[in-house]
C-alpha positions as a Markdown table, in Angstrom:
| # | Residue | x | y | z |
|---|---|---|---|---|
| 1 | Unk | 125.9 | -31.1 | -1.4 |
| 2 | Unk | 123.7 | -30.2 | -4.0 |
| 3 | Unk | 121.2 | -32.2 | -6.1 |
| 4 | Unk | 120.6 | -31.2 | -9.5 |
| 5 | Unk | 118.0 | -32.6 | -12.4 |
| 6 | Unk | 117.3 | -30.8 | -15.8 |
| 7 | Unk | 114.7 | -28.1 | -14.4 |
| 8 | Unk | 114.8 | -24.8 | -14.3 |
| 9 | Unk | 115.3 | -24.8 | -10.5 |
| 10 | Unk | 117.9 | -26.8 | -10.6 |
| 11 | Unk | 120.0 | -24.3 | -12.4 |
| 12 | Unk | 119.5 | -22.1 | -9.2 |
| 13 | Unk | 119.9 | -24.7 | -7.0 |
| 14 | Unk | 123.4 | -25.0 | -8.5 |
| 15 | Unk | 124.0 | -21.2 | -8.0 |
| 16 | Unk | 123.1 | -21.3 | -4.5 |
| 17 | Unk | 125.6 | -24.3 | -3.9 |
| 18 | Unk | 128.3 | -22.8 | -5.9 |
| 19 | Unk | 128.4 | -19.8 | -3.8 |
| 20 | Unk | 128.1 | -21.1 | -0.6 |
| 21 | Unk | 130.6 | -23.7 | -1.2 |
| 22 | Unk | 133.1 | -21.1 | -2.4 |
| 23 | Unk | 132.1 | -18.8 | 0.3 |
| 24 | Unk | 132.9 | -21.3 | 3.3 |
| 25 | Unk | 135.9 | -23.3 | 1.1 |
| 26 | Unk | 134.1 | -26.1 | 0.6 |
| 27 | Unk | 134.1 | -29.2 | -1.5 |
| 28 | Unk | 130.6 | -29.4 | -3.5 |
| 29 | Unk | 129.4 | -32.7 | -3.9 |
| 30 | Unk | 126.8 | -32.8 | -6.8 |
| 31 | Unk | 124.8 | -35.6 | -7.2 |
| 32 | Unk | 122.0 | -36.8 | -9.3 |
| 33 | Unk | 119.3 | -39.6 | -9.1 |
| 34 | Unk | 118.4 | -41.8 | -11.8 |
| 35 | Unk | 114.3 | -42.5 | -10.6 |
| 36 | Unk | 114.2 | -46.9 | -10.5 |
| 37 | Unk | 111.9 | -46.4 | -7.7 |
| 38 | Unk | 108.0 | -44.9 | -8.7 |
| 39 | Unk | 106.2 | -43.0 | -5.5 |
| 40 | Unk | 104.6 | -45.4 | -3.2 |
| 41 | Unk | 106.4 | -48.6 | -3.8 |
| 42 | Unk | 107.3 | -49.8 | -0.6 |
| 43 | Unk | 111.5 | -51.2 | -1.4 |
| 44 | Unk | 110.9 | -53.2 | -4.8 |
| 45 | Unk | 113.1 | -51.1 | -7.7 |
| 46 | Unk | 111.5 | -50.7 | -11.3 |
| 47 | Unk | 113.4 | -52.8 | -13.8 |
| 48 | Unk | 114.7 | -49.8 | -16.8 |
| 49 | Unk | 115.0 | -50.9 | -20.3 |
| 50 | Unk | 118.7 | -50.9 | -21.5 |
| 51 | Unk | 118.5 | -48.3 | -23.7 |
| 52 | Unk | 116.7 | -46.1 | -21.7 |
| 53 | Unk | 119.3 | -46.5 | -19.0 |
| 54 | Unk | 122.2 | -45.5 | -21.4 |
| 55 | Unk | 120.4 | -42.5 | -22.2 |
| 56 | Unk | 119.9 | -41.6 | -18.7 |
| 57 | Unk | 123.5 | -42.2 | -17.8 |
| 58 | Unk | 124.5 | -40.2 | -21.1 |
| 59 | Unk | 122.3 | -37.3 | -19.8 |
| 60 | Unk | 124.1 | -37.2 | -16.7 |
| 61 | Unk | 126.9 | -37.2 | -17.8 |
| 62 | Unk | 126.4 | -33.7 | -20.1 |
| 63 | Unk | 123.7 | -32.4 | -16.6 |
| 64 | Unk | 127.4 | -33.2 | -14.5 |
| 65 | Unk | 129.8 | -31.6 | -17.4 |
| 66 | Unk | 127.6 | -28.2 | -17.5 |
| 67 | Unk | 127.7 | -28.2 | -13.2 |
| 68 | Unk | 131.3 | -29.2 | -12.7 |
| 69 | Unk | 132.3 | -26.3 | -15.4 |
| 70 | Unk | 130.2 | -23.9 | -13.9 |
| 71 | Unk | 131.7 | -24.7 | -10.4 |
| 72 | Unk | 135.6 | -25.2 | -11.7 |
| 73 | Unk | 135.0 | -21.7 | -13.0 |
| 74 | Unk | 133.7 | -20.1 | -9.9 |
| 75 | Unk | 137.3 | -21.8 | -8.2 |
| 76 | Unk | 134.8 | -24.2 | -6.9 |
| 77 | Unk | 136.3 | -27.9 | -5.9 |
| 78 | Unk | 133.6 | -30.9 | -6.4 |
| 79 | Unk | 132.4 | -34.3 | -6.8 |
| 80 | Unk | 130.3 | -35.6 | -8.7 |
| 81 | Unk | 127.9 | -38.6 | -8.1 |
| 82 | Unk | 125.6 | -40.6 | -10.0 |
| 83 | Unk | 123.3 | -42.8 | -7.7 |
| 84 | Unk | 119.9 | -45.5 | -8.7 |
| 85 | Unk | 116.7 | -45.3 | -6.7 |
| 86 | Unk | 113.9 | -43.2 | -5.1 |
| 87 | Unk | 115.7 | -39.6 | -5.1 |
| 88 | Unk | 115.3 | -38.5 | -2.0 |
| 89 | Unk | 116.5 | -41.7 | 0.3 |
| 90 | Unk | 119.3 | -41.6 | -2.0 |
| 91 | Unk | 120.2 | -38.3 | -1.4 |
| 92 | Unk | 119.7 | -38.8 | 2.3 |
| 93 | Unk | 122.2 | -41.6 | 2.6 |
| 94 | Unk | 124.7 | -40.0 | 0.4 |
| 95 | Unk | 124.9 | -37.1 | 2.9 |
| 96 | Unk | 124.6 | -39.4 | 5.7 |
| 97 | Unk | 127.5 | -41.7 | 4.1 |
| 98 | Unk | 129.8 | -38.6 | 3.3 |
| 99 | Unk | 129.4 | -36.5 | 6.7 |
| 100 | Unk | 127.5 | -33.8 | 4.6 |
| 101 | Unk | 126.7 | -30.8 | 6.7 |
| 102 | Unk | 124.1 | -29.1 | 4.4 |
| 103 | Unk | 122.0 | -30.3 | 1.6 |
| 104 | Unk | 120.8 | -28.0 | -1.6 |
| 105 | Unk | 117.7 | -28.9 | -3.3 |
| 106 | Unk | 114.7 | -27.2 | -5.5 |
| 107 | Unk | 111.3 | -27.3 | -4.9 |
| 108 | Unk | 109.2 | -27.5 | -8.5 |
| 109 | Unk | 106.1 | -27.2 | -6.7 |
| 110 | Unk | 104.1 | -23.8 | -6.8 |
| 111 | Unk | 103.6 | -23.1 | -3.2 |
| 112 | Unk | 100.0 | -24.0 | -2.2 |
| 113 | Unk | 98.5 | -24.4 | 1.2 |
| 114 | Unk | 98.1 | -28.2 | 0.4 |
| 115 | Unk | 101.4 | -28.9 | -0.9 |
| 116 | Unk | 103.9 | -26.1 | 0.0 |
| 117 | Unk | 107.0 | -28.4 | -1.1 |
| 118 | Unk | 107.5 | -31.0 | -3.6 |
| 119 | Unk | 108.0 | -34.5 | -3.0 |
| 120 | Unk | 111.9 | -34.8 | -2.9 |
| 121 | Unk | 112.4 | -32.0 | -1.4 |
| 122 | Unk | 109.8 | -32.1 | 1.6 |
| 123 | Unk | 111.0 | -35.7 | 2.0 |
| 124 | Unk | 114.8 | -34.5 | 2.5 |
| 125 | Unk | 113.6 | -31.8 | 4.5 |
| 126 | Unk | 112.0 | -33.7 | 7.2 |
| 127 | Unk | 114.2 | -37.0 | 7.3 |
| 128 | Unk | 117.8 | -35.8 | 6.5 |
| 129 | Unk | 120.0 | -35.6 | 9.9 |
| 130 | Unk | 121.8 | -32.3 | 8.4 |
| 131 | Unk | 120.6 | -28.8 | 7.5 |
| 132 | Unk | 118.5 | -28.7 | 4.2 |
| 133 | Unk | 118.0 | -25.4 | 2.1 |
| 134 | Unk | 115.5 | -25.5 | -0.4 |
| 135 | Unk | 115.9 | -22.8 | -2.9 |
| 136 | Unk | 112.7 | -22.0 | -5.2 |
């Protein structure tokens, strides 16, 4: 499973994932999460103005069209998922829900001794039940 956004890491997040999914003849799932959750809230959601929404779902839509062509052409088989909330419990449900056995995500953070990791990822890292690479 790989999680992708519109950074610059995520492009070689999706690399990663695309090789090692045709390497081992694997279906990739790709998901992305729509933030309606800000840091520190507790379990309360964040209400997203209509409009804004549809232009998040329409950017999905073209982040997932670029990622499932670059995987169809690499002979690559996938999913695609779309999911609401706080991105990393999403993403750690998802693979918990679908029996994922490894989990592909960027770090954006410059490594530092304070904050080696970002937030999604270190999050994933230290909750998720399955493998997690984190590719920088």
């Amino acid at each position: 499973m790989v999680a992708v956004d519109y950074s610059y890491v995520s492009a070689k997040v999706l690399e990663r994932a695309i090789l090692l999914s045709k390497v081992n003849c694997a279906r990739l799932h790709i998901v992305h999460v729509i933030r309606t959750k800000l840091p520190l809230q507790s379990r309360q959601t964040t209400a997203i103005d209509p409009s804004y929404r549809d232009a998040l779902l329409k950017d999905a839509a073209s982040l997932f069209e670029v990622a499932g062509k670059k995987a169809a052409e690499a002979g690559v088989e996938y999913t695609t998922m779309l999911l609401e909330g706080d991105p990393a419990e999403e993403i750690i449900k998802y693979a918990s829900d679908n029996g994922i056995e490894i989990i592909i995500v960027g770090s954006k953070e410059r490594p530092s001794t304070y904050a080696p990791l970002g937030s999604v990822s270190s999050k994933v890292a230290t909750e998720a039940r399955c493998s997690v690479l984190i590719e920088r």
